[in-house]
C-alpha positions as CSV (number, residue, x, y, z in Angstrom):
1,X,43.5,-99.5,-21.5
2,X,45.4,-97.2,-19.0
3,X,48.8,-97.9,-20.5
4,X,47.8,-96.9,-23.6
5,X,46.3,-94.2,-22.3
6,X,49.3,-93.0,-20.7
7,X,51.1,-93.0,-24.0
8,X,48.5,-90.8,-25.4
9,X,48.3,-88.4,-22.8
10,X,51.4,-88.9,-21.0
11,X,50.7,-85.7,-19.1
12,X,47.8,-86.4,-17.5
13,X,47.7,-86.8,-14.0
14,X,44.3,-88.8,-13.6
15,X,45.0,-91.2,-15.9
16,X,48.8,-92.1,-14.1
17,X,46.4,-91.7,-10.6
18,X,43.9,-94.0,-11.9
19,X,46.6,-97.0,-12.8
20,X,48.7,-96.6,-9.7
21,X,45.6,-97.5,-8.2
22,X,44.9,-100.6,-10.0
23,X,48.8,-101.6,-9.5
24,X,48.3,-101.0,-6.1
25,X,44.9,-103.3,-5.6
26,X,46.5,-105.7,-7.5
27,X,49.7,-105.6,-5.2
28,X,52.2,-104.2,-7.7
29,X,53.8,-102.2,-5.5
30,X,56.6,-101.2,-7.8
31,X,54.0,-100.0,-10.7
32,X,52.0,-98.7,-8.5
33,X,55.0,-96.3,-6.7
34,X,56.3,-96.0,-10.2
35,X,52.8,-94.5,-11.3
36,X,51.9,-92.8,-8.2
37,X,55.7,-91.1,-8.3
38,X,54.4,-89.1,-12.0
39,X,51.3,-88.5,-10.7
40,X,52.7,-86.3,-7.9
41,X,55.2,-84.6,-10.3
42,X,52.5,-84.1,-12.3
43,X,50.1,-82.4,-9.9
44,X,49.9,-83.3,-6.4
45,X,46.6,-83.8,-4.8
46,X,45.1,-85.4,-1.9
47,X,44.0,-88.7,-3.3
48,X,47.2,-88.7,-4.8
49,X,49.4,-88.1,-1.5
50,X,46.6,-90.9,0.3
51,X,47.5,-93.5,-2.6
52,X,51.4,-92.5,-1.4
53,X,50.7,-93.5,2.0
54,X,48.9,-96.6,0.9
55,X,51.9,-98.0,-1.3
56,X,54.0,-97.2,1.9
57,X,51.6,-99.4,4.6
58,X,51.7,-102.1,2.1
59,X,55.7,-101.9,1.4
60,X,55.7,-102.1,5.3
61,X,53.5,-105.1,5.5
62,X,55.2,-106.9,3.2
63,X,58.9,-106.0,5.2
64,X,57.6,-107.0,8.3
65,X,56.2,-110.1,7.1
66,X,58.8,-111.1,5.3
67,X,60.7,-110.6,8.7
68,X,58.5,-112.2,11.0
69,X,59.0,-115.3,8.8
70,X,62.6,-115.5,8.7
71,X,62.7,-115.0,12.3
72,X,60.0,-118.3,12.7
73,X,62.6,-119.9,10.3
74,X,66.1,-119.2,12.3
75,X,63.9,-120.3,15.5
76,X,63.0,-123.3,13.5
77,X,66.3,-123.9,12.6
78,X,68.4,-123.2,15.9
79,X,65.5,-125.6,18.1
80,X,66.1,-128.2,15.4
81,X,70.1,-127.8,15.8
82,X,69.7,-127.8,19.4
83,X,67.9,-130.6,19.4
């Protein structure tokens, strides 16, 4: 429903708001910075700027976890070298 609405009113800032929300909860975190990006062009408000920071904590979850398990892998790894 959203993307078409974004094709019909490409200009509106609600309706880009509204769907970088549900990208976001539905952890497309690409859409949803992709969305949330027009939105602020568009018109920058504070729910907006909140959703911003809110892509940004889950980029950074998603970093660090990804992180955390290559660093339980290469400890995995050396121990199981080592011997």
């Amino acid at each position: 429903m959203y993307k078409t609405l974004t094709q019909l009113t490409p200009d509106d800032p609600w309706v880009w708001h509204n769907l970088s929300i549900l990208y976001l909860q539905r952890y497309r975190l690409r859409k949803a910075w992709q969305c949330n990006a027009r939105v602020l062009k568009l018109m920058s408000f504070d729910n907006a700027r909140r959703i911003r920071r809110s892509i940004i904590r889950q980029y950074a979850i998603v970093v660090l976890g990804g992180i955390v398990v290559a660093a339980i892998a290469v400890v995995y790894l050396i121990s199981a070298l080592v011997g």
